[in-house]
MARBA-3410 file (N, C-alpha, C, O; in Angstrom, 1 decimal):
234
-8.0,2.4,15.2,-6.7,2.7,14.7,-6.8,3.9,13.8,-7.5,3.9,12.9 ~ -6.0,5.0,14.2,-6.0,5.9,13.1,-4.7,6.2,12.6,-3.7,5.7,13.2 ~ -4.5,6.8,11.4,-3.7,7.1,10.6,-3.9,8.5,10.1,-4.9,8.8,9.5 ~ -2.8,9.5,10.4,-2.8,10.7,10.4,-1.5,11.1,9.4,-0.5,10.4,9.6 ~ -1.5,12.0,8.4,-0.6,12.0,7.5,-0.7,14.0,7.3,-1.7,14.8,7.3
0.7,14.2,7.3,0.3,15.9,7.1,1.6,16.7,6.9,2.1,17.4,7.8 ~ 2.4,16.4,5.2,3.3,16.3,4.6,3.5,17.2,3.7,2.4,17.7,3.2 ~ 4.7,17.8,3.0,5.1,18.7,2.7,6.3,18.4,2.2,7.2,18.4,3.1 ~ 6.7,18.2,1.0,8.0,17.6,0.0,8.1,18.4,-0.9,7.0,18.5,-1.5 ~ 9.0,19.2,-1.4,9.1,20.0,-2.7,10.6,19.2,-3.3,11.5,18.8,-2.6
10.3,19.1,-4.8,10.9,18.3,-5.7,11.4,19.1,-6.7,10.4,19.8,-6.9 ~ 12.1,19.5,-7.2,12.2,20.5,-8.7,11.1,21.5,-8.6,10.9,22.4,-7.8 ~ 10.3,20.9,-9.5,9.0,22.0,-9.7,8.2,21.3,-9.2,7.1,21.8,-9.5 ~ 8.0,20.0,-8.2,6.9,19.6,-7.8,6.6,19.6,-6.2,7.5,19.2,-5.4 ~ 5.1,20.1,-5.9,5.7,20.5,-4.6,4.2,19.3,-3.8,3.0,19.5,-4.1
4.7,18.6,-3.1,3.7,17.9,-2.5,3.2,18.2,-1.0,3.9,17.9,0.0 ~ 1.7,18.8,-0.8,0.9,19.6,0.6,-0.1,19.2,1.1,-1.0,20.0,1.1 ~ -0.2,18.0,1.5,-1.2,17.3,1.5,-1.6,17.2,3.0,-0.8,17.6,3.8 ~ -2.4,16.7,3.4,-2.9,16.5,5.1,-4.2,15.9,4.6,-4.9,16.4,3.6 ~ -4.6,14.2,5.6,-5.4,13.6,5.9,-5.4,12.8,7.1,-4.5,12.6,7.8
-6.6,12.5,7.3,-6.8,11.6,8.6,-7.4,10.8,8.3,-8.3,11.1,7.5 ~ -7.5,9.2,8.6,-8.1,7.6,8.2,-8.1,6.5,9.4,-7.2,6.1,10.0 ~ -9.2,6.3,9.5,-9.5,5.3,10.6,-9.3,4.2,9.8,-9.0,4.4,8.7 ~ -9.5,3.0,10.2,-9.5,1.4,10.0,-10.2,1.0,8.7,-11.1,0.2,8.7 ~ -9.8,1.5,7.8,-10.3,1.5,6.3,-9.9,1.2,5.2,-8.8,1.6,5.4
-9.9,0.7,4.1,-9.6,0.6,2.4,-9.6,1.9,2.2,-10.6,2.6,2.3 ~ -8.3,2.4,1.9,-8.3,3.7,1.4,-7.7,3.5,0.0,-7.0,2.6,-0.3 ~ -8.0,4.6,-0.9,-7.5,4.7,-2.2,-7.1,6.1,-2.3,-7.8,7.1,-1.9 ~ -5.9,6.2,-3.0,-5.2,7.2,-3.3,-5.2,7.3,-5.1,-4.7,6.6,-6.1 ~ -6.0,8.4,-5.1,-6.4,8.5,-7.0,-6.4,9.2,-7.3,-7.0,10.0,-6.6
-5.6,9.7,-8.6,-5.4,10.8,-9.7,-4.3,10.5,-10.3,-3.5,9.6,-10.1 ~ -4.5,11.3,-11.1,-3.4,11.0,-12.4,-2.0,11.1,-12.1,-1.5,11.9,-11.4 ~ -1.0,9.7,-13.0,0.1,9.7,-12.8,0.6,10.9,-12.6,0.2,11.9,-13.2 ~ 1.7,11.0,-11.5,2.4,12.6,-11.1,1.6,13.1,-10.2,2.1,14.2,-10.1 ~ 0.2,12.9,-9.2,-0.1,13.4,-8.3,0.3,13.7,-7.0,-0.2,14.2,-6.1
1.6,13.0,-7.1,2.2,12.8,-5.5,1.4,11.5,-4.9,1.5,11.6,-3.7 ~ 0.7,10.4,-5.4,0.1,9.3,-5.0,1.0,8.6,-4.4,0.8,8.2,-3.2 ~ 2.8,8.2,-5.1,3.6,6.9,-4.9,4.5,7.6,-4.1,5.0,6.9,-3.2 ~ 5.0,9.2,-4.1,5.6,9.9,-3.2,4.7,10.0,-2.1,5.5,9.7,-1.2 ~ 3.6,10.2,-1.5,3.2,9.7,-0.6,3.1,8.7,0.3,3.1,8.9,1.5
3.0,7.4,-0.4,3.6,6.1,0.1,4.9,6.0,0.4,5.2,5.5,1.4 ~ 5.6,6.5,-0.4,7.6,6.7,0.0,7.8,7.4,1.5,8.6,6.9,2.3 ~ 6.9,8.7,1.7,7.2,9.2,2.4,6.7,8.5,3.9,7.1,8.4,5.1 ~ 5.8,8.0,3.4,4.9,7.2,5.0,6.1,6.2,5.4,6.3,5.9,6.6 ~ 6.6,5.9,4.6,7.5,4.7,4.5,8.9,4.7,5.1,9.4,4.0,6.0
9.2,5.6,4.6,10.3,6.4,5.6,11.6,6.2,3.8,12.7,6.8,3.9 ~ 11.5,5.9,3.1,12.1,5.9,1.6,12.9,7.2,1.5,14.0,7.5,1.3 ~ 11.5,8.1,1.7,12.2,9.5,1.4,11.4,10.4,2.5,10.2,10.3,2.7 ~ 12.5,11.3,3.0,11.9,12.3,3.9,11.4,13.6,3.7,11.9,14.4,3.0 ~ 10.2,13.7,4.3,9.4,15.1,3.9,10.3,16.3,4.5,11.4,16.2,5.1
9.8,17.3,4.1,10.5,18.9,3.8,10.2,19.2,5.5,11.0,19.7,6.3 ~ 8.8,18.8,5.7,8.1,19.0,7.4,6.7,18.8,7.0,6.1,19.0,6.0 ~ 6.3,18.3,8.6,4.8,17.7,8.6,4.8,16.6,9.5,6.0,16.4,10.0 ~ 3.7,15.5,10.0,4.3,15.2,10.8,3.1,13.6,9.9,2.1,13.7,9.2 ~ 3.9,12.2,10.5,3.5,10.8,10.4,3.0,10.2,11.1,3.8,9.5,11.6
1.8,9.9,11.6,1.5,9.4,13.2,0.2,8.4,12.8,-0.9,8.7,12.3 ~ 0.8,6.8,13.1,0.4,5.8,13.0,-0.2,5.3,14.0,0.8,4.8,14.5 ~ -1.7,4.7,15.3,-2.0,4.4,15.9,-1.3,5.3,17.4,-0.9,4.9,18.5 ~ -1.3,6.3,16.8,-0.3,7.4,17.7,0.8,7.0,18.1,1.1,7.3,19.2 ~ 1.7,6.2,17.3,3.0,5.9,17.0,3.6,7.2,16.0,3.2,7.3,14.8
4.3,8.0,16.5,5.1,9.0,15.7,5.8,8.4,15.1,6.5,7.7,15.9 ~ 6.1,8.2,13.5,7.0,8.2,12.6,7.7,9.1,11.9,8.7,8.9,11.3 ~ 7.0,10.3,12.1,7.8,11.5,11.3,7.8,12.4,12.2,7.3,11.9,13.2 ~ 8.0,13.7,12.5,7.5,15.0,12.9,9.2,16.2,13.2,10.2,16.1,13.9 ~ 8.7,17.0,12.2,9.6,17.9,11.9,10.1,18.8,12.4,11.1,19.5,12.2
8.7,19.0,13.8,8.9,19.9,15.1,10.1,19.5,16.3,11.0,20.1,16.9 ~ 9.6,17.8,16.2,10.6,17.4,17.1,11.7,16.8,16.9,12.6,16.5,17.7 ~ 11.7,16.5,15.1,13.1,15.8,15.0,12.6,14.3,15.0,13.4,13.5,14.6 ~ 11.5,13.9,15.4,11.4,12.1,15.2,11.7,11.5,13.6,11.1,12.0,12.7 ~ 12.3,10.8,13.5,12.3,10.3,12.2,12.8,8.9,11.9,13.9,8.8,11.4
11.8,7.8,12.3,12.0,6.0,12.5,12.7,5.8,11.2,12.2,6.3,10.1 ~ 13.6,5.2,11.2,13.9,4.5,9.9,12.8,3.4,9.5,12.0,2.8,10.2 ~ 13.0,3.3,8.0,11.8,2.0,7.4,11.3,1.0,8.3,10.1,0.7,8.5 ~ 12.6,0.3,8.9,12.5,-1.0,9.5,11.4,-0.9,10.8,10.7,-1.8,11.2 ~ 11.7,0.5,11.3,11.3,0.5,12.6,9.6,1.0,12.6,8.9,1.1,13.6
9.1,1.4,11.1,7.9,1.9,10.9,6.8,0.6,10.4,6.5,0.7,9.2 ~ 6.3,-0.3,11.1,5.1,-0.8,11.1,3.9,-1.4,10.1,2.8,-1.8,10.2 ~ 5.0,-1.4,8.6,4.3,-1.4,7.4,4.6,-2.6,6.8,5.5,-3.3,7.1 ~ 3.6,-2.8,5.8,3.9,-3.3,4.6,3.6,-2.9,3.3,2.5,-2.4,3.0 ~ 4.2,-3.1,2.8,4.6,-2.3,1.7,4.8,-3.6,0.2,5.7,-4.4,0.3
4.0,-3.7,-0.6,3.6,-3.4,-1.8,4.1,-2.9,-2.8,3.4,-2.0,-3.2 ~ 5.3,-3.2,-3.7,5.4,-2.1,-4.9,5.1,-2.6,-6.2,5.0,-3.8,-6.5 ~ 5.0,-2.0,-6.7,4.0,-1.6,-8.7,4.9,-3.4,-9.2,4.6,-4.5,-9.8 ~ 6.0,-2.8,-8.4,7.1,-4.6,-9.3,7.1,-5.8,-8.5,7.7,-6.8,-8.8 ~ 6.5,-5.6,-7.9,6.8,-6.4,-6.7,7.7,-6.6,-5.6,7.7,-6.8,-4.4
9.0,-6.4,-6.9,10.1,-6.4,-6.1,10.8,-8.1,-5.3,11.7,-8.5,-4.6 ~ 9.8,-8.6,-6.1,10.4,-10.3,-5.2,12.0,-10.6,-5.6,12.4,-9.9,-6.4 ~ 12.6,-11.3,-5.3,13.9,-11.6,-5.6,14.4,-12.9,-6.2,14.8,-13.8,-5.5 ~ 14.4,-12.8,-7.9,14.5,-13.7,-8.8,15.6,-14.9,-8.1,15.2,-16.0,-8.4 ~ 16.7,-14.9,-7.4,17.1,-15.8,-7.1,16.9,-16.9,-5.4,17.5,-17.8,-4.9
15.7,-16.0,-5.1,14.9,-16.5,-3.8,13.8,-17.8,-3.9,13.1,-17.6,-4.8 ~ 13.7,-18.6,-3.4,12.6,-19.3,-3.5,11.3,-18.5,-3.2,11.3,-17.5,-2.6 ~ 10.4,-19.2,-3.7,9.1,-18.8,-2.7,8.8,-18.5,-0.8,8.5,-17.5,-0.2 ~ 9.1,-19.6,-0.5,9.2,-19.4,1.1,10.5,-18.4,1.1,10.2,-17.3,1.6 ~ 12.1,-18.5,0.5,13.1,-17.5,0.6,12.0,-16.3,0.6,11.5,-15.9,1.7
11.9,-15.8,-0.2,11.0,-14.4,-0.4,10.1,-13.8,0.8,10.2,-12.6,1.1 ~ 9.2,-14.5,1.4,8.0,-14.6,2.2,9.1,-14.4,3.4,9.1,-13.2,3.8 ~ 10.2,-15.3,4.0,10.9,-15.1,5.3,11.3,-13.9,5.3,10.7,-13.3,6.2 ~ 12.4,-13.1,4.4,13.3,-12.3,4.1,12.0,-11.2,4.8,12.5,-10.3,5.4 ~ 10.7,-11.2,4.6,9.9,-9.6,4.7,10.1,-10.0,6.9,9.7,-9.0,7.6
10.3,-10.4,7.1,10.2,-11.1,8.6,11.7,-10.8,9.2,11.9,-11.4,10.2 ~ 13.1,-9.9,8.8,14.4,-9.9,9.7,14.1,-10.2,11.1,14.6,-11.3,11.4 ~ 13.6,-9.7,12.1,14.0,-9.7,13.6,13.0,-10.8,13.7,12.2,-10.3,14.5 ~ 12.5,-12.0,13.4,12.2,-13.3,14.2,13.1,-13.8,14.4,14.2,-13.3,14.1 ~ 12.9,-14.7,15.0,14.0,-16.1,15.4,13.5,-17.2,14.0,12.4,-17.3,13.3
14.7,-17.8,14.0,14.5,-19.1,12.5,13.0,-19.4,12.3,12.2,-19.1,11.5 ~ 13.1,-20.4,13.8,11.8,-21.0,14.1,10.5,-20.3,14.0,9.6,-20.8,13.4 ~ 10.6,-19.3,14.5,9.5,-18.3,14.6,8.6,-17.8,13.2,7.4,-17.7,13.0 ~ 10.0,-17.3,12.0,10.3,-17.0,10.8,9.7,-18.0,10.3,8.8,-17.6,9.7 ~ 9.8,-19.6,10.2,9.2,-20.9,9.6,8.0,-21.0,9.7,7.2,-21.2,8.9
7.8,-20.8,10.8,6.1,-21.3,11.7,5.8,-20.2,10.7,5.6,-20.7,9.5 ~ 5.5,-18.8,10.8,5.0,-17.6,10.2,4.8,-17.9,9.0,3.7,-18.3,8.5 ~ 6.2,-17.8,8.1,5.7,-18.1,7.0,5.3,-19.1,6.3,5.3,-19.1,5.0 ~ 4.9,-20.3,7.4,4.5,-21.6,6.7,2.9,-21.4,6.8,2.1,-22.1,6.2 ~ 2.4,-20.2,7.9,1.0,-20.0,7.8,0.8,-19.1,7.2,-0.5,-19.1,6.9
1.4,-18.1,6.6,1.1,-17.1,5.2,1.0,-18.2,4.0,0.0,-18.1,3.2 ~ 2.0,-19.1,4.0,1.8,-20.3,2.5,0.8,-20.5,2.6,0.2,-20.2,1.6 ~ -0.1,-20.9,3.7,-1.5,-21.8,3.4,-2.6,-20.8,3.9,-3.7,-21.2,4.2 ~ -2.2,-19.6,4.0,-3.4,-18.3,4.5,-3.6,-17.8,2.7,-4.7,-17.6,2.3 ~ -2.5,-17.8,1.8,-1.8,-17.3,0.8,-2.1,-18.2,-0.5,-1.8,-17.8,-1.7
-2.8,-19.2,-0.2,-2.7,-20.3,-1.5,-1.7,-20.6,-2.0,-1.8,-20.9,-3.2 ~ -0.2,-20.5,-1.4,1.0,-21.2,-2.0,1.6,-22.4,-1.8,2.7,-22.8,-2.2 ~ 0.6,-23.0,-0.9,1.3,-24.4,-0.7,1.7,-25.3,-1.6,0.9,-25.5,-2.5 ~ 3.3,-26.4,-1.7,3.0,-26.5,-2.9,4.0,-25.6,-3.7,4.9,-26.0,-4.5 ~ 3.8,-24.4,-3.4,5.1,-23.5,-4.3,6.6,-23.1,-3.9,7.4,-22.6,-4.7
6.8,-23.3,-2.2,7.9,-22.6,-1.4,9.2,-23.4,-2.3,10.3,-22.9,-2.0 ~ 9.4,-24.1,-3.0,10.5,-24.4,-3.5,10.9,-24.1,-4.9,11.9,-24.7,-5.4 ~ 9.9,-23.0,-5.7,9.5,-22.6,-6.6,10.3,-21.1,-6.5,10.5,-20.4,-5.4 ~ 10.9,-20.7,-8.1,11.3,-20.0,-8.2,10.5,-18.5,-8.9,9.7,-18.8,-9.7 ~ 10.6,-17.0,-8.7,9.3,-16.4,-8.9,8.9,-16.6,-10.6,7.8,-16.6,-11.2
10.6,-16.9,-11.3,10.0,-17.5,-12.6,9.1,-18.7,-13.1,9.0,-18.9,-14.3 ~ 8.4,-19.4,-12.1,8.3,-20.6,-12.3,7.1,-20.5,-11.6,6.6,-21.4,-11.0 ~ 6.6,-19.2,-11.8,5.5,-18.9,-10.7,4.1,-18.2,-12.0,4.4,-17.9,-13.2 ~ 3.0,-18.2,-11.6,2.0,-17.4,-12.4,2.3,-15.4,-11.8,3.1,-14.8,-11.0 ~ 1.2,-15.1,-12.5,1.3,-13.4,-12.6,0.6,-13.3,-11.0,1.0,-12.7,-10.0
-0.5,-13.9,-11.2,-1.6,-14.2,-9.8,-0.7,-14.8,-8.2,-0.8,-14.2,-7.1 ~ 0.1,-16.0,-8.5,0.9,-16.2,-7.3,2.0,-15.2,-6.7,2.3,-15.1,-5.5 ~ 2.6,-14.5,-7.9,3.9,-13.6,-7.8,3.3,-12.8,-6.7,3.8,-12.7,-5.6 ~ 1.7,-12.0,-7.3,1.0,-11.4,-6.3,1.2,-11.8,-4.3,1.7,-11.4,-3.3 ~ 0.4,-12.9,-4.7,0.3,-13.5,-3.3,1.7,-13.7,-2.7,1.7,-13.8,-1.5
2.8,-13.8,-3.4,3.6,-13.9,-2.4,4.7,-12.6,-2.5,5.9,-12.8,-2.2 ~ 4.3,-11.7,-2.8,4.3,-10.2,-2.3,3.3,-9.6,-1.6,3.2,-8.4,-1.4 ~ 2.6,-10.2,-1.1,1.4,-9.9,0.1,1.8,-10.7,1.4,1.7,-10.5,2.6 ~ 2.3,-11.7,0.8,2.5,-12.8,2.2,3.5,-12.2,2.6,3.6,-12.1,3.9 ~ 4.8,-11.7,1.7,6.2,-11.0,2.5,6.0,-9.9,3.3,6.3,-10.0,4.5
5.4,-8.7,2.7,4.9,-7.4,3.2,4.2,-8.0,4.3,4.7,-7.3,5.2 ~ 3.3,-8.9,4.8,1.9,-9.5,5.8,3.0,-9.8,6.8,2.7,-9.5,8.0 ~ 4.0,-10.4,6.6,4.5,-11.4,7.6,5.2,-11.1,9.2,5.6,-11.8,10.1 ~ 5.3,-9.7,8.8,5.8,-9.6,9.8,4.7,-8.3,10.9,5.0,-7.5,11.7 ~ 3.3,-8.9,10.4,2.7,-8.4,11.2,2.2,-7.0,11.1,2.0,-6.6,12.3
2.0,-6.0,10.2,2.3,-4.7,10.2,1.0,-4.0,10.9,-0.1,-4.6,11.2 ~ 1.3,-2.3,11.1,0.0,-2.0,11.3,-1.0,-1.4,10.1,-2.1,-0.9,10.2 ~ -0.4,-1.6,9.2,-1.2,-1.1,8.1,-0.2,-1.6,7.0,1.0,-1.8,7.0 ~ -1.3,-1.7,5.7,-0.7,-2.0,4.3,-0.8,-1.2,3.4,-1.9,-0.6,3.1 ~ 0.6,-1.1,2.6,1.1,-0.2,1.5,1.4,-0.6,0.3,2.4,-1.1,0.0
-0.3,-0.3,-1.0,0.4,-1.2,-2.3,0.1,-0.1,-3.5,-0.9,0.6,-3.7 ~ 1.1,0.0,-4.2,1.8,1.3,-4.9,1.0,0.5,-6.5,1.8,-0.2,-7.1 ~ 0.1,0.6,-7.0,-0.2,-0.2,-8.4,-0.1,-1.8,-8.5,0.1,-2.5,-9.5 ~ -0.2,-2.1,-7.2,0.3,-3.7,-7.7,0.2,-4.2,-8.9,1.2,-4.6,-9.5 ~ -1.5,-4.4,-9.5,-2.1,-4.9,-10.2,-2.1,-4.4,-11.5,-3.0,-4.8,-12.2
-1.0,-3.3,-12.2,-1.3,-2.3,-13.1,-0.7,-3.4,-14.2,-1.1,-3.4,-15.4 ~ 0.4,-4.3,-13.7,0.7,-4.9,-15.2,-0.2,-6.0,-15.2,0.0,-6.6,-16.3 ~ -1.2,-6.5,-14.5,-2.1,-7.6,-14.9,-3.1,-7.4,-15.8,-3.9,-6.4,-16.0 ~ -3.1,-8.7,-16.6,-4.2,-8.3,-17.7,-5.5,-8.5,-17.0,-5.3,-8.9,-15.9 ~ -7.1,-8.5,-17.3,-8.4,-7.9,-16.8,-8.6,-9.1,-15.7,-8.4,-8.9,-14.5
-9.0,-10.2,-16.3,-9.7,-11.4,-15.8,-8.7,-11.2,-14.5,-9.3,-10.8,-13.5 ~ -7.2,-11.3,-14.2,-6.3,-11.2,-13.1,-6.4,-10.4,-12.5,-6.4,-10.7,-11.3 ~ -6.5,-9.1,-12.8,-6.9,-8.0,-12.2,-8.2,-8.3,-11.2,-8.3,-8.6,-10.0 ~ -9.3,-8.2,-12.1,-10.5,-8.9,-11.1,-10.5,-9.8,-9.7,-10.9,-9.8,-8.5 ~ -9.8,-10.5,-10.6,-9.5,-11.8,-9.3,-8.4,-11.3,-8.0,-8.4,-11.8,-6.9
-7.6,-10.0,-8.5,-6.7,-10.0,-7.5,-7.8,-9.0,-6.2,-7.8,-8.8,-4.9 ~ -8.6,-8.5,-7.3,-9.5,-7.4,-6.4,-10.0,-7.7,-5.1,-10.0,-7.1,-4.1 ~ -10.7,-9.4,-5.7,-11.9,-10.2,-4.7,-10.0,-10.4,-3.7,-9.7,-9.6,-2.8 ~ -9.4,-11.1,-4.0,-8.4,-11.6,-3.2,-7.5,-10.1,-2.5,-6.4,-10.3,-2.0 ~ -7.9,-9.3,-2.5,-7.3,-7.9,-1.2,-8.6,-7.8,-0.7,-8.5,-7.7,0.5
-9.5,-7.8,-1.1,-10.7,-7.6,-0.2,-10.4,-8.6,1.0,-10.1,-8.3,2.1 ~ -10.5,-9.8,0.5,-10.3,-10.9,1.9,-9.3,-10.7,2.1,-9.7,-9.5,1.8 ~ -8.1,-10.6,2.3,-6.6,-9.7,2.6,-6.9,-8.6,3.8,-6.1,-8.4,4.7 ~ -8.4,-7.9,3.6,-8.6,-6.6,3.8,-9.0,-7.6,5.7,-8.4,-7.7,6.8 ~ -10.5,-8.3,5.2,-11.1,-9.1,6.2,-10.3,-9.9,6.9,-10.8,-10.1,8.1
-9.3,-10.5,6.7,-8.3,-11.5,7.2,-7.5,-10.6,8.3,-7.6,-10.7,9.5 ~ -6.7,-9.7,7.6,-6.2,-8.8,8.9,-6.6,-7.8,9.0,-5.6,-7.0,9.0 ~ -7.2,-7.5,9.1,-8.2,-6.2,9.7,-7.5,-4.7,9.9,-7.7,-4.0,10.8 ~ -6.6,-4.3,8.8,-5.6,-3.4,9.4,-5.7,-2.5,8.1,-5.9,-3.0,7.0 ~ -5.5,-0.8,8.2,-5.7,-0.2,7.5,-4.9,-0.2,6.0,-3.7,-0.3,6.1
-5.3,-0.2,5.1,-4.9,-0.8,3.5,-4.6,0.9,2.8,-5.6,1.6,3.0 ~ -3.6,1.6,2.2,-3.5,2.8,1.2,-3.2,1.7,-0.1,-2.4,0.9,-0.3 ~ -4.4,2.1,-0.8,-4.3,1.3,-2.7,-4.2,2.9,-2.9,-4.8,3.8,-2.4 ~ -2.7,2.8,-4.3,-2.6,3.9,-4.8,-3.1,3.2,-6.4,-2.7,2.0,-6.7 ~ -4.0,3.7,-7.3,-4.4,3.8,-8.5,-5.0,4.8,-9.3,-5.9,5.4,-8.9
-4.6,4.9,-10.5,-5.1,5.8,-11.7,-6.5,5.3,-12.3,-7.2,5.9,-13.2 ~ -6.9,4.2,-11.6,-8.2,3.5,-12.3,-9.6,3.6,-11.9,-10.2,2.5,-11.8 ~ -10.4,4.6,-11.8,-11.3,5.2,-10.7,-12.6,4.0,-10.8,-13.6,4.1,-10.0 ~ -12.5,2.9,-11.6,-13.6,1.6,-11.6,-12.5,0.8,-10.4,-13.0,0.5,-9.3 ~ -11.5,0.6,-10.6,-10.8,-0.3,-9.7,-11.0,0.5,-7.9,-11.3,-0.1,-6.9
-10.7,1.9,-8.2,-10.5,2.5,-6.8,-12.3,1.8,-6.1,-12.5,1.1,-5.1 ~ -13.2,2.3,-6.8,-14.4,2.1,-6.4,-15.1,0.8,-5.5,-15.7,0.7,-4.5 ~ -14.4,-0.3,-6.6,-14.3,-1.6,-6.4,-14.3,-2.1,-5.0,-15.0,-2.8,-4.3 ~ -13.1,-1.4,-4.7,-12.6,-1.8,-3.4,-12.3,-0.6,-2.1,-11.8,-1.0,-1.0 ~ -12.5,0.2,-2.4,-12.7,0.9,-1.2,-13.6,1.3,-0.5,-14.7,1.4,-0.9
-13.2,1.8,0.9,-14.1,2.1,1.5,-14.5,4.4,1.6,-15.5,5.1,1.7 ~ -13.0,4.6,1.4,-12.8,5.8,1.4,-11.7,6.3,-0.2,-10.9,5.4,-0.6 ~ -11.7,7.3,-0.7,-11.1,7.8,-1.9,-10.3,9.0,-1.3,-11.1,9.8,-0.7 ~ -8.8,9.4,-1.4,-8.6,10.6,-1.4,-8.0,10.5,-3.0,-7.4,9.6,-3.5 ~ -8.6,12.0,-3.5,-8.3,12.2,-4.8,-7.3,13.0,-4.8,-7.4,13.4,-3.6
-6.4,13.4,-5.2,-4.9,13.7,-5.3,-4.6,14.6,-7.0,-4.5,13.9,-8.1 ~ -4.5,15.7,-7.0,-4.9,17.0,-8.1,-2.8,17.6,-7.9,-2.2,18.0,-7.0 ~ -2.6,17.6,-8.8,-0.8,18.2,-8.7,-0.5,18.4,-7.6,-0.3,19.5,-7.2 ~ -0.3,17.0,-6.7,0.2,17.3,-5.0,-0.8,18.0,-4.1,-0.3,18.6,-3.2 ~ -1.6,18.0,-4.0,-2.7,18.5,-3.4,-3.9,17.5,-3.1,-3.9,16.4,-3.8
-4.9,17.6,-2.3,-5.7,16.5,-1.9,-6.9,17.5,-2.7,-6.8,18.7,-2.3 ~ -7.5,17.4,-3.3,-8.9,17.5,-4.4,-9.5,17.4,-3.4,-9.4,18.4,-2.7 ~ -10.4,16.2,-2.9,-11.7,15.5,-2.2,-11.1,14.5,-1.3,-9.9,14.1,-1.4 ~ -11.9,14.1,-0.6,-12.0,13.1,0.5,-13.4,12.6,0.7,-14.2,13.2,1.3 ~ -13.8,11.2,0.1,-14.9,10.8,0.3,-15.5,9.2,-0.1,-14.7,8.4,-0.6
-16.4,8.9,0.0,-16.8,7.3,0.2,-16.4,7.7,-1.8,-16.0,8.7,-2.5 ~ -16.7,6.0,-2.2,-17.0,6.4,-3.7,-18.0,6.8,-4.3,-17.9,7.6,-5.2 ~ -19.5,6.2,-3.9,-20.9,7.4,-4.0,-20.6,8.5,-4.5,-20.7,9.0,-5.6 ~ -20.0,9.0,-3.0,-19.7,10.8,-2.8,-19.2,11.2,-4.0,-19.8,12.0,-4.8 ~ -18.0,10.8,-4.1,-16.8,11.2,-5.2,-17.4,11.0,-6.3,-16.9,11.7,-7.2
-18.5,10.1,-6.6,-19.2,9.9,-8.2,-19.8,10.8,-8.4,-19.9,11.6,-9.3 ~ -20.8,10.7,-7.0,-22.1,11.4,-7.3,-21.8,13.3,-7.4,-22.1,14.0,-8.3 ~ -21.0,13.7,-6.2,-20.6,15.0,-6.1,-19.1,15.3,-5.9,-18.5,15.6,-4.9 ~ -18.7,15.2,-7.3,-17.3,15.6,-7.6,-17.1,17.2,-7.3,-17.8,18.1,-7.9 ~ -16.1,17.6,-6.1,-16.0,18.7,-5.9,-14.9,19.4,-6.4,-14.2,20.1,-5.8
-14.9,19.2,-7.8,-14.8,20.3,-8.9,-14.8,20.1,-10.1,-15.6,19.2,-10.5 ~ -14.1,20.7,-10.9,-13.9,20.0,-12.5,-13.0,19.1,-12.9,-13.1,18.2,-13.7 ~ -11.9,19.4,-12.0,-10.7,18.5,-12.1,-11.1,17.0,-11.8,-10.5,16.0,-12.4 ~ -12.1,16.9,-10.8,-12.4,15.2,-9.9,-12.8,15.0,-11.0,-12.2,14.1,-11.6 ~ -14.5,15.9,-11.9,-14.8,15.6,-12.6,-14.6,14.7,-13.5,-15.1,13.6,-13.5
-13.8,15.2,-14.3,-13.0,14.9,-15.9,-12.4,14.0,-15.4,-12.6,12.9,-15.9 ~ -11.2,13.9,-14.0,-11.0,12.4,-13.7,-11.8,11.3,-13.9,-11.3,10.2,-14.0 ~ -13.1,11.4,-13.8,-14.1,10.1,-13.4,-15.0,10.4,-15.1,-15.9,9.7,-15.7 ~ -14.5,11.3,-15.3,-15.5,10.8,-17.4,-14.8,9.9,-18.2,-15.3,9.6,-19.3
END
């Protein structure tokens, strides 16, 4: 499975020029807040549209500016992750988990998300409200919604940024097996270069809209290709 990205968004004064390519991997998207990291995810997403450049998912075109393609969100293949989660305070647990699933049938939509609850560790919670939930489950069942409907790859924008350490840890081991369970390429956007490490397989570093480096985390520790990666990782 590859993932091909090669984008071009100008904002006020910020201009985002980035191009990469990623096979079946943990990837991490790292540099400092304002790198174009979460506008990158928007754009993959179909949220907001690039200036030109082109989207191409397991050679599924989602974007391309030459020809005019441009899928709306629904029709692009993802799951998606955001910093809030974004769950919906007046939804149940299972409510929440179905809602990421529109085009099933009822039945279909139940079965699914009755095997995200117990793939998910939420059994037990589907009649629970997300206030009535821990910081750790909230998680899980913003993975199970985003998961459920099958995507070809996963999109999470800081999930873990408001958890305190010990949760953070725990949520780390728990995307890893996330990672092993469905086998489908992962973009982690973070400012945390111990977290990015942790868990990826590949780093693009991301310098004012621009890609810095591209490399394992070794690489990126051991030979930061410049001063900027540098000082990111002191």
């Amino acid at each position: 499975m590859e993932f091909e990205v090669s984008l071009r968004k100008k904002i006020n004064d910020f201009t985002l020029d980035i191009k990469w390519q990623l096979d079946n991997v943990m990837a991490v998207l790292f540099g400092l807040s304002g790198a174009g990291k979460s506008m990158t995810l928007q754009l993959i997403a179909g949220l907001m549209k690039p200036d030109n450049g082109q989207i191409m998912l397991n050679k599924t075109v989602y974007f391309d500016s030459l020809t005019g393609i441009n899928l709306p969100p629904q029709k692009r293949h993802l799951g998606y992750v955001f910093q809030t989660l974004a769950l919906f305070p007046h939804m149940t647990v299972l409510q929440n988990i179905v809602y990421g699933a529109p085009n099933l049938q009822k039945k279909e939509k139940m079965n699914i998300a009755n095997e995200m609850m117990d793939k998910f560790k939420l059994n037990g919670l589907k009649d629970r409200y997300p206030d009535q939930i821990s910081g750790g489950q909230k998680q899980r069942v913003a993975f199970a919604r985003a998961l459920i409907r099958q995507p070809q790859a996963l999109m999470l924008d800081e999930p873990f940024s408001a958890l305190d350490r010990p949760l953070r840890l725990e949520m780390r081991r728990f995307l890893i097996d996330v990672r092993d369970k469905f086998n489908i390429p992962i973009l982690f956007v973070t400012h945390d270069f111990e977290e990015a490490a942790s868990i990826s397989e590949k780093i693009i570093v991301y310098e004012h809209g621009k890609i810095a480096q591209i490399g394992s985390p070794i690489d990126v520790k051991n030979n930061p290709a410049n001063q900027y990666v540098s000082e990111l990782l002191s």
